[in-house]
C-alpha positions, 0 to 999 in steps of 0.5 A, a space after each residue: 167885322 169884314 164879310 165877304 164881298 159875295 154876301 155883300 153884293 148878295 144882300 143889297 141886291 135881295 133890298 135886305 130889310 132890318 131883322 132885329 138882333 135883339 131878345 124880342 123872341 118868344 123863348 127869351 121870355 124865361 117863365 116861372 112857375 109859381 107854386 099854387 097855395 092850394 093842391 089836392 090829390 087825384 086820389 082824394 076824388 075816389 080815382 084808382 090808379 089800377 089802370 083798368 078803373 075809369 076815372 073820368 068822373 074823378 077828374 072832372 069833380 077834381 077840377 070842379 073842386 078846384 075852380 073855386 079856387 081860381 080867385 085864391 091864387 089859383 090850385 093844383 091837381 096832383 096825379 100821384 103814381 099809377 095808371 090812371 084810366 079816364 076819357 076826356 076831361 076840362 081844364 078850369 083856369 088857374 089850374 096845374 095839373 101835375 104828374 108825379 114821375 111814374 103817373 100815367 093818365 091813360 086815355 080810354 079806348 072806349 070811344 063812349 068816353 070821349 065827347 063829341 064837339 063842334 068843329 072849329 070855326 076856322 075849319 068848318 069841319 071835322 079835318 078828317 070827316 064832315 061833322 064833329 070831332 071826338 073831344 081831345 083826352 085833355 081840354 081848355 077852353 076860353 081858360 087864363 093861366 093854365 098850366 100841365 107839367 110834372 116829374 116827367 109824367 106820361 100822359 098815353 092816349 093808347 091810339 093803336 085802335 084808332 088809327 085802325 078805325 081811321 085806316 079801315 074807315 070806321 070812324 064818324 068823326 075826326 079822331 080826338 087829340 091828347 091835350 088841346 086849349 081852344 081861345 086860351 092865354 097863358 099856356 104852359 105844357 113842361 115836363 111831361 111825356 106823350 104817347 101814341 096820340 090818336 092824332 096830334 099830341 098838343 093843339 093850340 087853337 086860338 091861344 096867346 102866350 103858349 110855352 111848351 117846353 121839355 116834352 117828348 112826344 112818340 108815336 110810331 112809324 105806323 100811326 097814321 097820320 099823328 103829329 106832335 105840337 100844333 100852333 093853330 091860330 095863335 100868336 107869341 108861341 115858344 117851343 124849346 127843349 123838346 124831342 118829338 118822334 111822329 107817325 106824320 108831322 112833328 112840328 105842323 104850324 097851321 091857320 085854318 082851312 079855306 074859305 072858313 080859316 079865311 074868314 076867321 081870320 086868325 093868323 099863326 104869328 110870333 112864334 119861336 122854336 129852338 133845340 129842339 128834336 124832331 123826326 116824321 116816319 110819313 111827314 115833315 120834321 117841320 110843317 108849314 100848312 097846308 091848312 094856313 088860310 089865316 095866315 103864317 108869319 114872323 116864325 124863327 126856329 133855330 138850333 134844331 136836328 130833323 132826322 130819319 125824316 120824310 121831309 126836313 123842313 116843308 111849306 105847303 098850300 095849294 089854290 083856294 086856301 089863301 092866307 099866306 106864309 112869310 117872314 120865316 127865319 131858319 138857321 143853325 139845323 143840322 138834318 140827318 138821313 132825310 129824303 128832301 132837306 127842303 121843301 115848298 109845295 104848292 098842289 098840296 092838301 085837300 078841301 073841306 068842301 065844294 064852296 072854297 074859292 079857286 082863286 083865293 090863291 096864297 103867297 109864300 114869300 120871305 123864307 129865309 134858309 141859313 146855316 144848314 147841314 145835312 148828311 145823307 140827303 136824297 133831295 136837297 130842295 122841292 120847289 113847286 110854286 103856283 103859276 098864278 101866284 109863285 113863292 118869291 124871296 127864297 133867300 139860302 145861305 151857308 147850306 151844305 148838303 152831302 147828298 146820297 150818291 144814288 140820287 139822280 138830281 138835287 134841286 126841282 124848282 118850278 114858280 119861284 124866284 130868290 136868292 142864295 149864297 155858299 149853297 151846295 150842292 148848287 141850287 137850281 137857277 130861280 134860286 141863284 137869280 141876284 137879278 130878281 126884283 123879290 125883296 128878300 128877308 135879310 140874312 141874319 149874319 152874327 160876328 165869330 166875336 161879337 152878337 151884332 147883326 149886320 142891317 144894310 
């Protein structure tokens, strides 16, 4: 195929490195679900779906019952209709808990019935508060092959009174998550609706293998500070087919904090999201950090829609955290009514304590922007890098971005350097640099007839 000798020149000079073209990414990986040769009811184990009775205690003796059948193919906890009321509860391995259409699993506003827990070791502390955290409303730890789907069930974790306590300060501890699986493998989290989450709605920290698919997460403008689908720490992530509508981020990719997700260690790598939905009342449609100091890479998204958004897409770290964010593929987005399409910020975020270290300084680096729309932008571009350590090899192709006419400027750029190609409006001049010596990551270019990628 013949390309224009603009984009040529483009690619040689950004030293273009090999992106393989192939079905290496996590979503291509079709998963089955195979049917549990045992199953049981919820109903069985005395729960009352009345939505005023508690259940904790049901579910619990459910999931005991059910662990004994971890080495027999493994059982199914079955949620029939109705509301059923409970605090947090375990997971066991093997496992699926399933939510018939009309089943809700309601999280109690009594925070007595949440358990507190230590933090995570990659953050030293609670995110919100120093100490513990309230334990998430659905939990795995250390599990194998565990897996939350359903007829579209609902899991409601009636958040409204605690993102009160978080904004009146009443809180001893960070707020607890929806679903969370900690040192897990082989995830699976499909079908299933989500609602006003405390905080975030899925966390996976520590995990391998994790495939969430078909879920809808909402919560309100007014929730403080709640996110939809966090990959923590892990590694081979698929998010596809999923409508996610938040108070703060929806789509938030993170790696510990600090000098304590330093010294964990544990990047946030391979991971793939593709149509998917995603709007932030406060936030960003999709997050990278700030809490990324193990690490953020080898993350391709495409075919995705950000609207009605704060932020479209937004990289975010700041002195002391370390770690690094590069080699992020984005393409074929569409961003509708978002304030600033893109953004990467370098003084955001707080830290835990006084004992980071300032010089820990980060790299963002390899971010790779292509096939954009926008309509009704404000802002098409924030880059502010750190002087010590600048955000190189920002390659932009094929962007066009109709801004709102009361909008003043279109690009702030300041500690960045890269390339860019058929943008508009035009980028500022660090983005326009082919002369820059940044090795930028190659731009994915596909054929009107055929798939192949173009490797220079």
């Amino acid at each position: 195929m013949k390309l224009p000798v603009g984009l040529l020149v483009l690619l040689a000079l950004c030293n273009a490195v090999e992106v393989n073209g192939g079905s290496n990414l996590q979503c291509d990986n079709k998963l089955t679900l195979q049917p549990r040769p045992h199953s049981v009811s919820i109903l069985e184990f005395g729960a009352v779906g009345d939505g005023k009775t508690l259940n904790t205690i049901a579910f619990q003796n459910a999931v005991f019952y059910l662990k004994s059948f971890s080495d027999k193919g493994g059982a199914q906890l079955y949620v029939p209709p109705g509301r059923w009321l409970t605090g947090s509860f375990n997971l066991t391995s093997h496992l699926t808990l399933f939510l018939e259409k009309g089943a809700v699993i309601l999280g109690s506003q009594d925070p007595s019935h949440w358990d507190i827990v230590e933090p995570l070791p990659s953050y030293g502390r609670g995110i919100e508060l120093p100490g513990g955290r309230y334990q998430s409303l659905v939990n795995g730890y250390m599990l194998r092959d565990v897996v939350i789907t359903g007829d579209n069930g609902t899991i409601d974790g009636q958040g409204s009174v605690w993102w009160e306590w978080f904004t009146s300060h009443s809180l001893n501890y960070t707020r607890p998550h929806l679903v969370e699986f900690v040192s897990s493998k082989d995830v699976h989290v499909s079908n299933i609706t989500f609602l006003h989450a405390p905080a975030y709605n899925i966390h996976t920290v520590y995990c391998s293998n994790v495939h969430i698919h078909n879920i809808t997460a909402y919560a309100p403008p007014r929730s403080t500070y709640t996110v939809g689908i966090v990959p923590d720490s892990s590694d081979n992530v698929c998010i596809e087919d999923c409508n996610v509508s938040m108070g703060h981020d929806a789509i938030a990719l993170k790696s510990g904090w600090d000098e304590y997700g330093i010294a964990y260690g544990r990047p946030t790598i391979n991971v793939h999201i593709r149509s998917v939905h995603l709007q932030s009342s406060t936030g960003a449609s999709l997050a990278f950090g700030s809490e990324m100091s193990g690490g953020i890479s080898n993350v391709h998204v495409e075919h995705v829609r950000l609207y009605n958004s704060l932020s479209g897409i937004e990289f975010r770290t700041t002195r002391g955290r370390g770690g690094y964010i590069k080699e992020i593929i984005i393409s074929d987005a569409d961003l509708l009514n978002v304030n600033t399409a893109f953004a990467a910020i370098g003084d955001y975020g707080s830290h835990p304590d006084e004992k980071f270290d300032p010089n820990a300084l980060p790299t963002i680096k390899k971010i790779t922007l292509q096939n954009i729309i926008g309509r009704n932008i404000i802002l098409a571009g924030n880059f502010t890098g750190i002087s010590q350590s600048p955000f190189t090899s920002i390659c932009i192709s094929n962007v066009s971005l109709s801004i709102n006419p009361a909008s003043s400027i279109s690009w702030t750029c300041s500690n960045v350097s890269g390339c860019s190609e058929s943008v508009s409006p035009e980028p500022c001049e660090d983005l326009k640099n082919v002369n820059t010596s940044s090795s930028c990551l190659s731009i994915l270019m596909k054929s009107t007839d055929s798939s192949a990628t173009v490797i220079l």
